[in-house]
C-alpha angles and dihedrals in degrees: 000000000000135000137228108307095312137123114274127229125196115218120206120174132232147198133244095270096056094259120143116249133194098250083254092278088300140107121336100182141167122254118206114229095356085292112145114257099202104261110184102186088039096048102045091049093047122273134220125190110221101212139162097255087049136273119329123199105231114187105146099190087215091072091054095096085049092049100049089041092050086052108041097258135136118236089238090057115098118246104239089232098054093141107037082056090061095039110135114245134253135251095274096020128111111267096181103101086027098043088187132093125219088222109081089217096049120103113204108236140192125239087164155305094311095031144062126143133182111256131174078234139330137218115214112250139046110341116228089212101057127099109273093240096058093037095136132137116287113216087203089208104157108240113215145224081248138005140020130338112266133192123241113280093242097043095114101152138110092258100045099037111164121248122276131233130284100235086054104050093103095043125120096340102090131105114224110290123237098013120104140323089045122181143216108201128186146180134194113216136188110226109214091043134080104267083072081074091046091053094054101045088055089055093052099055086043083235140126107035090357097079091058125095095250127021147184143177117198117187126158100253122037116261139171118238094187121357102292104012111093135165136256118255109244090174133229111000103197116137137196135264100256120177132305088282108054151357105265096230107147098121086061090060085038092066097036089061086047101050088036084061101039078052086064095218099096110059091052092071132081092233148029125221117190101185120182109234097248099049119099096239118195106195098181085052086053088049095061095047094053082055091053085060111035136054123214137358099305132088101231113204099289144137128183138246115207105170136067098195123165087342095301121111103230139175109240119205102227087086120009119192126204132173115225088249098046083051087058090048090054098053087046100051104024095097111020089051117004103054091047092041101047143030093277097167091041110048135081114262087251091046097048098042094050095050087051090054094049099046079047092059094247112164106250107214112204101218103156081173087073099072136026100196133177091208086053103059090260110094107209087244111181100338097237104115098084113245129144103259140004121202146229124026115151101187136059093238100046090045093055084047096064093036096063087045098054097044082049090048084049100043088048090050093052088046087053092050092048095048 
């Protein structure tokens, strides 16, 4: 299968001695962007990404409950591939599920959420060296053994500022709470993946949709993101098959603005924020970019679009943006228009809804502040230009990462205006 308007990248698994295996009669999928798509048979038998820039060993430990699942085995019995999974990475390879390098005098170091690669030494900013296509800003943070991502201890400048720390994050970045706009954000997670540990970790910085006035996770099983704070069943979260470009998951979304309404919460806010689990999402930045485009107290009819992708404005789903009122339209006219008038069972949940919206006479707002987006010709970098979300970010430690970077890069921004 593909995935939405990417690059697609075919995984096929190995043995220890390097031999090419079937993925024991199970998925062959697409990745998007080189980003792993959760293949049990693959993973568990060892996985390598061919990709232009060689092959990458790809072995996320968040997907080692699925695999042996998938293949019949107990969580206390040992992958047969153990080792190949925690080989260090090449000069050229991937380091980021390693992070660790095979030469002694290599650092593995970050270009972004979806790349790091072992280097003698790096220089923030484009590398000559790289393939045209993927010439985008390294960060150059080291990524260690263990832990979070940190800067270089003599990065000292405005665009490689190191992160802050955890007690401040919320601290004199904030527009006023509780005054409009304010803003219901959700996410829908799936629960025995790794965007339950983003998820977490999220909770735990208070970031992301917790800094907006309402807030709610959905996920299909009930978890707890922190003793005593769960989240709320959505149920079952398999999607279609859709076509070569995308998951056709828009009943899931169907059902999570369903429940979300029946809740009560959501419609008492000005806007609504649906936020996929592994994007960096800045709600007092969104904030500030509803105010650019709207006048008063009051959420006109409006929804934004956030990409500029092959000469054609989109919506794309790492951070969705609706106004109160263009919420009302959709539940008005989902069924009673939208179903009958487009692929329902076929399209992506952004494409649809945005469709809807549009065939519902709903006013689309062109912001490409609001999302810096690796699908979208725009890699996240370093997280430090302000927008409203950077995606994606797979693991806890990258996506704090980003996240500190992103509140300095704000807080920095406020201090500029007031001098």
């Amino acid at each position: 299968e593909g995935y939405r308007r990417a690059p697609m990248y075919l995984v096929a698994s190995r043995n220890t001695d390097g031999e090419d295996l079937p993925c024991r009669g199970t998925i062959l999928r697409a990745c998007r962007s080189g980003v792993w798509c959760g293949l049990a048979g693959a993973l568990a038998a060892g996985a390598v990404l061919l990709a232009s820039s060689g092959p990458t060993r790809v072995a996320p430990p968040e997907f080692a409950h699925e695999a042996r699942g998938f293949l019949g085995l107990a969580d206390n019995e040992t992958d047969p591939d153990a080792e190949y999974h925690r080989e260090c990475a090449e000069f050229g390879e991937n380091c980021w599920m390693s992070r660790c390098c095979k030469t002694p005098r290599h650092t593995c170091f970050m270009k972004d959420g979806m790349w790091a690669g072992c280097m003698p030494e790096c220089t923030p900013g484009v590398q000559k060296s790289d393939p045209a296509k993927v010439q985008r800003p390294w960060t150059c943070y080291i990524v260690p053994m263990r832990g979070e991502v940190l800067p270089q201890p003599d990065m000292v400048s405005a665009t490689t500022r190191p992160p802050i720390r955890d007690e401040a994050l919320d601290e004199d970045v904030s527009i006023e709470f509780g005054v409009f706009p304010t803003l219901f954000c959700f996410v829908v997670i799936r629960s025995r993946t790794y965007e339950l540990s983003l998820a977490e970790e999220q909770y735990a910085l208070k970031g992301g949709i917790f800094q907006c006035e309402e807030w709610s996770v959905l996920s299909d099983h009930r978890a707890e993101l922190s003793p005593g704070v769960s989240t709320t069943v959505l149920g079952d979260l398999s999607t279609g098959s859709g076509k070569d470009t995308h998951f056709a998951n828009v009943a899931i979304f169907t059902r999570a603005f369903d429940l979300l309404r029946r809740e009560g919460r959501m419609m008492a806010r000005d806007f609504v924020v649906k936020v996929d689990p592994d994007a960096v999402f800045m709600p007092f930045v969104l904030k500030r970019e509803i105010l650019r485009h709207t006048t008063g107290d009051s959420a006109p009819n409006i929804y934004f679009k956030n990409c500029d992708f092959q000469h054609q404005l989109w919506m794309f789903g790492a951070v969705e943006v609706l106004s109160s009122a263009a919420v009302k339209a959709y539940f008005e006219g989902r069924d009673s228009v939208c179903r009958s008038g487009l692929e329902y069972d076929k399209m992506g949940e952004d494409t649809f809804l945005s469709k809807c919206l549009d065939l519902l006479g709903v006013e689309a707002v062109k912001d490409l502040d609001l999302l810096a987006d690796g699908y979208c010709n725009e890699a996240p970098g370093s997280c430090n230009t302000n927008q409203v979300a950077y995606h994606p970010f797979k693991d806890r430690a990258s996506w704090a990462a980003c996240f500190r970077s992103a509140t300095n890069a704000a807080r920095w921004e406020r201090v500029v205006a007031l001098k």
